[in-house]
C-alpha positions as CSV (number, residue, x, y, z in Angstrom):
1,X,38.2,10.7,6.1
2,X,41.5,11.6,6.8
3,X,41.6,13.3,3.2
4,X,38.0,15.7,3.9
5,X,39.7,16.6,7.5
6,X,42.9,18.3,6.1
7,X,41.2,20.1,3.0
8,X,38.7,22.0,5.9
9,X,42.0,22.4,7.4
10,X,43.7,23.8,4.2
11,X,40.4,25.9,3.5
12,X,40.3,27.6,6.8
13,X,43.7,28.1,6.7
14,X,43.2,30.2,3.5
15,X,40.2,31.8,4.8
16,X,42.4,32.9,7.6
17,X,44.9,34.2,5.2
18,X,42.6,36.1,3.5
19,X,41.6,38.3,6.3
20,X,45.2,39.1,7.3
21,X,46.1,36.6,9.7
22,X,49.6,35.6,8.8
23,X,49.8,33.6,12.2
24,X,47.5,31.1,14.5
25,X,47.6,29.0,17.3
26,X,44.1,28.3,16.8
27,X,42.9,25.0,16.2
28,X,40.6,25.2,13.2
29,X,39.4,21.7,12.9
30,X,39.2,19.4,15.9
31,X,38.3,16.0,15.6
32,X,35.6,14.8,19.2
33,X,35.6,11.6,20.3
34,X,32.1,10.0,19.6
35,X,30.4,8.6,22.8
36,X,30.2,5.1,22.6
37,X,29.3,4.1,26.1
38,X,25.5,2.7,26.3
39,X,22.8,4.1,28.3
40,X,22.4,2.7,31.8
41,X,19.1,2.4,32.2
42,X,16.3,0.0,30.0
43,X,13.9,2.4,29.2
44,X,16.9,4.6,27.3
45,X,18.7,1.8,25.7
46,X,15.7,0.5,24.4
47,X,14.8,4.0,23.2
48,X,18.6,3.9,21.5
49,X,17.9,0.8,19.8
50,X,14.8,2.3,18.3
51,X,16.8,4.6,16.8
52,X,19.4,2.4,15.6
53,X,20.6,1.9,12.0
54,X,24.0,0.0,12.4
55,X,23.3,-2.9,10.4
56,X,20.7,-3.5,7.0
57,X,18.1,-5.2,9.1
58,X,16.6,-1.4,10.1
59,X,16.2,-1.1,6.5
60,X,13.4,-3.9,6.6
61,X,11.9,-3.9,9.8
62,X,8.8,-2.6,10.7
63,X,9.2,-2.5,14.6
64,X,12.7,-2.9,16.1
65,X,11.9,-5.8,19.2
66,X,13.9,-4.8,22.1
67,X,12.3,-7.3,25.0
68,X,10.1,-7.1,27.9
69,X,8.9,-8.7,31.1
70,X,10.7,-7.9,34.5
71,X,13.6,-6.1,34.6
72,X,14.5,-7.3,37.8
73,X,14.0,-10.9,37.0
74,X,16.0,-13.9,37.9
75,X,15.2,-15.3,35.0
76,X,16.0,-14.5,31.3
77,X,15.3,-15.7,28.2
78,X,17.1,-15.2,24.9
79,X,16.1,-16.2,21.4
80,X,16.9,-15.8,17.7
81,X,15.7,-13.0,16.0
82,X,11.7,-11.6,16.1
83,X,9.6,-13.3,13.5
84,X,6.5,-11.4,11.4
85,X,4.3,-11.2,14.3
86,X,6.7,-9.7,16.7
87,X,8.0,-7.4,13.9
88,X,4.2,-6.2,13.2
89,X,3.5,-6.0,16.7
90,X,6.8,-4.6,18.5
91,X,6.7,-7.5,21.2
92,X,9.0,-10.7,21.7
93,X,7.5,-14.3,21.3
94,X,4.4,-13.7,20.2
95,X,2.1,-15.8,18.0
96,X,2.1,-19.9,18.0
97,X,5.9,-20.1,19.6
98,X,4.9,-16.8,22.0
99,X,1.7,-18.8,23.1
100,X,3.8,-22.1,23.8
101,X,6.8,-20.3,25.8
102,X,4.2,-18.7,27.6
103,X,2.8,-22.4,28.3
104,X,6.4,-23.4,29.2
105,X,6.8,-20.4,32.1
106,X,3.0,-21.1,33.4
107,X,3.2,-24.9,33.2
108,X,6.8,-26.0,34.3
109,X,8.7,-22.9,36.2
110,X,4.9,-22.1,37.5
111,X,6.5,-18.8,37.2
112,X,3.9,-15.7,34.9
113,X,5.6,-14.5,31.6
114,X,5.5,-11.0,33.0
115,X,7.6,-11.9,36.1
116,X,10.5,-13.3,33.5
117,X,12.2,-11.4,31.2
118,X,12.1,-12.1,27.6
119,X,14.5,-10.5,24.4
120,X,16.2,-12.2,20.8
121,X,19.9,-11.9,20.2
122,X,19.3,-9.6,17.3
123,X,16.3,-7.0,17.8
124,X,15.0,-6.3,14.1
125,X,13.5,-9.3,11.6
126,X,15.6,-10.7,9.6
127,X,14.2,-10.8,6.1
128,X,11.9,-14.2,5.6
129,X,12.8,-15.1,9.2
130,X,16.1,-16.6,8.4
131,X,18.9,-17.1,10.6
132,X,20.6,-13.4,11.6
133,X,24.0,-13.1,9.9
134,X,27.3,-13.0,12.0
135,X,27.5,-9.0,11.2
136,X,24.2,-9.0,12.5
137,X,24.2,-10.8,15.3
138,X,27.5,-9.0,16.4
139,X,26.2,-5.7,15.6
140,X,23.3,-6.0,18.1
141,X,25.6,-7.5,20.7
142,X,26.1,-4.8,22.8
143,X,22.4,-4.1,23.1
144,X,22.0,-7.9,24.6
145,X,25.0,-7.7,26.7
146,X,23.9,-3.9,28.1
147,X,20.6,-5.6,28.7
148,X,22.1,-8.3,30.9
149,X,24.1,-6.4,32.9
150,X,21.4,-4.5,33.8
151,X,18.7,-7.0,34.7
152,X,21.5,-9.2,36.6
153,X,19.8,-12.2,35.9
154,X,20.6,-15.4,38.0
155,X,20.0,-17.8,34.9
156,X,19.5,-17.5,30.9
157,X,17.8,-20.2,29.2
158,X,19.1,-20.1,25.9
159,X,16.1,-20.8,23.0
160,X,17.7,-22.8,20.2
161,X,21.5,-23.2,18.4
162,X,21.8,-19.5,17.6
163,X,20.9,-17.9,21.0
164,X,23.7,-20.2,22.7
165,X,25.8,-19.8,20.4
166,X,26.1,-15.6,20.1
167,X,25.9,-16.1,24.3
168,X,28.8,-18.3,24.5
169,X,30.7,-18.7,21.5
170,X,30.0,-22.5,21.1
171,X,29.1,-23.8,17.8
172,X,28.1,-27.0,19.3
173,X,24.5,-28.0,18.4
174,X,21.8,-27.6,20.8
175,X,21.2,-31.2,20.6
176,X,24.2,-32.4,22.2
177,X,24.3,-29.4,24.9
178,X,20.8,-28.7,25.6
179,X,19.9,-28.6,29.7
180,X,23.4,-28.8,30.5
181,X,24.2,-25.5,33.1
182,X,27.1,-23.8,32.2
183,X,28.8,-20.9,33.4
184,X,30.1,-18.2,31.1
185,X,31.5,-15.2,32.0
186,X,30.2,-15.2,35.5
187,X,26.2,-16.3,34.0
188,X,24.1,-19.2,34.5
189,X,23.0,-20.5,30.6
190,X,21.1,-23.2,30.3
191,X,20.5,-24.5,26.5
192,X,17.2,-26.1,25.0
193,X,15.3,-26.0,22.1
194,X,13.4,-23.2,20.7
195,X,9.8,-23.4,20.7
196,X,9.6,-23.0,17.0
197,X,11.3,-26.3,16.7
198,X,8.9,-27.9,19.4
199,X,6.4,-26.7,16.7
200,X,7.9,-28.7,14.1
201,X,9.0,-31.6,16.0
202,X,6.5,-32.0,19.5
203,X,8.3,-35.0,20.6
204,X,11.2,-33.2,21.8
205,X,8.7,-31.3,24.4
206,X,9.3,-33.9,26.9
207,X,13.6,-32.6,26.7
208,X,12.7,-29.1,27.2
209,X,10.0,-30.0,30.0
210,X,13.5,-31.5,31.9
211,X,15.5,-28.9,31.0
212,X,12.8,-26.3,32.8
213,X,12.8,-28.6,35.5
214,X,16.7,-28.4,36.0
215,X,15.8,-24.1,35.9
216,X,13.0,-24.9,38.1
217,X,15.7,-26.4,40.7
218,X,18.3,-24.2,40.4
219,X,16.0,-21.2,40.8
220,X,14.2,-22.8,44.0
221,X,16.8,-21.5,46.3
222,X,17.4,-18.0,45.2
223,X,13.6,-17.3,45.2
């Protein structure tokens, strides 16, 4: 880069040369700092991450999955990575695991889906639904990050090992943490299982019906 900057430099210097300037002050190439600050509103980061092409995942995907539900929600839930159905239909948790997260809000937290707020860690498919790389996952950071700060929520229930760990860092599996609170940088999390993996294994339904139950509590007061 540094290279293609100084031969502009060089040509317009010649160019200059050749129409009699033997003297300039001018600047003829200036470098601008690119704008990297994220929008502060939903609707025009999720119109950003339409647009975005950062990492190999937009290469694939058929709908990028930003999130939905309540933007000014007390809750907020955050899972892998959109699977087939949200990638064909633009929408997170949607199919079999949708239908039983939705079953989770309704039955336990008593709460509708549309008055929580509901987004993946990364916001394209990752190829065969496996787990979203640590490029990946990093890349689309921001996005998650810019979408907490802006909902503000009082608690994020953390859906499965990756989710809590891109949240907090810990590689600990979600077994050994799961409806534990914990506080990370200022936020609420609360771990469980995903509902994918209640799918596959329905006797761990009864853990994540006591880990709603702890969310249940500690969103009591604050509603």
């Amino acid at each position: 880069m540094k290279n293609l900057k100084n031969a502009l430099l060089l040509k317009q210097l010649y160019q200059l040369k050749q129409l009699g300037y033997r003297y300039t002050s001018q600047t003829p190439f200036k470098d601008e700092e690119p704008d990297l600050t994220l929008p502060n509103t939903l609707d025009k980061l999720e119109k950003q991450a339409k647009e975005c092409h950062l990492c190999d995942l937009s290469k694939s995907r058929t709908h990028v999955v930003f999130g939905e539900g309540n933007p000014q929600s007390r809750l907020m839930f955050v899972g892998e990575a959109p699977g087939s159905t949200e990638d064909s239909m633009g929408k997170p948790f949607v199919g079999r695991s949708g239908d039983l997260l939705t079953k989770m809000i309704e039955n336990v937290l008593h709460l509708r889906r549309e008055d929580v707020y509901i987004t993946n860690i990364v916001k394209c498919r990752p190829p065969n639904n496996r787990v979203p790389t640590p490029t990946e996952a990093l890349t689309c950071q921001p996005y998650l990050l810019k979408q907490i700060e802006l909902i503000k929520p009082d608690l994020i229930i953390a859906l499965g090992a990756t989710a809590y760990h891109y949240l907090t860092g810990d590689d600990s599996p979600v077994s050994k943490v799961r409806g534990t609170m914990q506080t990370h940088k200022g936020i609420m999390i609360l771990p469980t299982y995903h509902p994918s993996y209640l799918l596959r294994n329905p006797s761990a339904k009864k853990e994540v019906y006591l880990d709603l139950l702890k969310a249940e509590k500690y969103l009591s007061p604050h509603q």
